[in-house]
N, C-alpha and C positions, 0 to 999 in steps of 0.2 A: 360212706355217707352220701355222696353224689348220684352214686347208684340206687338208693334207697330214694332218695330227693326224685330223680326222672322217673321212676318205678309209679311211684304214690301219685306225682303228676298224671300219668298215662292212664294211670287207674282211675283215675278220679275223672278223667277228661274225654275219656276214647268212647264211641258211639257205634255201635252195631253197622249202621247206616250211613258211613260215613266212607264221600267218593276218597280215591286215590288221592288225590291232591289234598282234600283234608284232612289224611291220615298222615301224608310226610310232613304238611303244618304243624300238623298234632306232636309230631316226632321233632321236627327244629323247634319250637317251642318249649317241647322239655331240654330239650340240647339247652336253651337258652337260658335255662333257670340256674343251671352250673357250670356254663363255661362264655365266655368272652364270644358274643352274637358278630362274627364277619366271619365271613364263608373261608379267611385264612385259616378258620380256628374249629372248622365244622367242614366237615365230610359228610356227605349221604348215600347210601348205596340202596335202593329201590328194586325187590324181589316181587314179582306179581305174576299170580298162575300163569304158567303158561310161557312166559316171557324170561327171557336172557336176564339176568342182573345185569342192572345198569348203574353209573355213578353221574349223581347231578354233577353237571358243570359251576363254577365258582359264580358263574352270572346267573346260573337258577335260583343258586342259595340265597347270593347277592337281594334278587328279585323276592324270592318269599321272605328273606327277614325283613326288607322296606315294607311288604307287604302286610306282615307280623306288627309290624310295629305300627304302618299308619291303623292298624285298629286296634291297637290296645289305645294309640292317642284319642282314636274317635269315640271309647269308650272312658275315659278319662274325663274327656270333653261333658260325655253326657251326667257322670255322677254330681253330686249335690256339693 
């Protein structure tokens, strides 16, 4: 079910045109909808042509879920 939950996320969400950074957004973001948002609880590993796999550090994730979250707040803020 969780798999099916981040699957339908990504599908619905992901954009042709969209830079590196907003694509592992995209990817913690569905992480976020099925499991516990702190970087203890979430792993990322970042494959990009050309380049080594790498794994964000606990302070990147840290960094994009505050970052995640101040804008779902400032979109919250804006609805009616």
């Amino acid at each position: 079910h969780n798999a099916k939950t981040v699957r339908e996320f990504l599908e619905k969400n992901y954009k042709d045109d969209a830079s590196s950074e907003e694509c592992i957004k995209l990817a913690l973001k569905a992480l976020m909808e099925v499991v516990e948002s702190k970087s203890k609880t979430i792993e990322i590993a970042v494959m990009e042509n050309k380049k080594t796999l790498r794994y964000l550090s606990d302070d990147e994730v840290d960094r994009l879920i505050e970052a995640i979250e101040s804008e779902r707040a400032e979109e919250d803020k804006d609805k009616p």
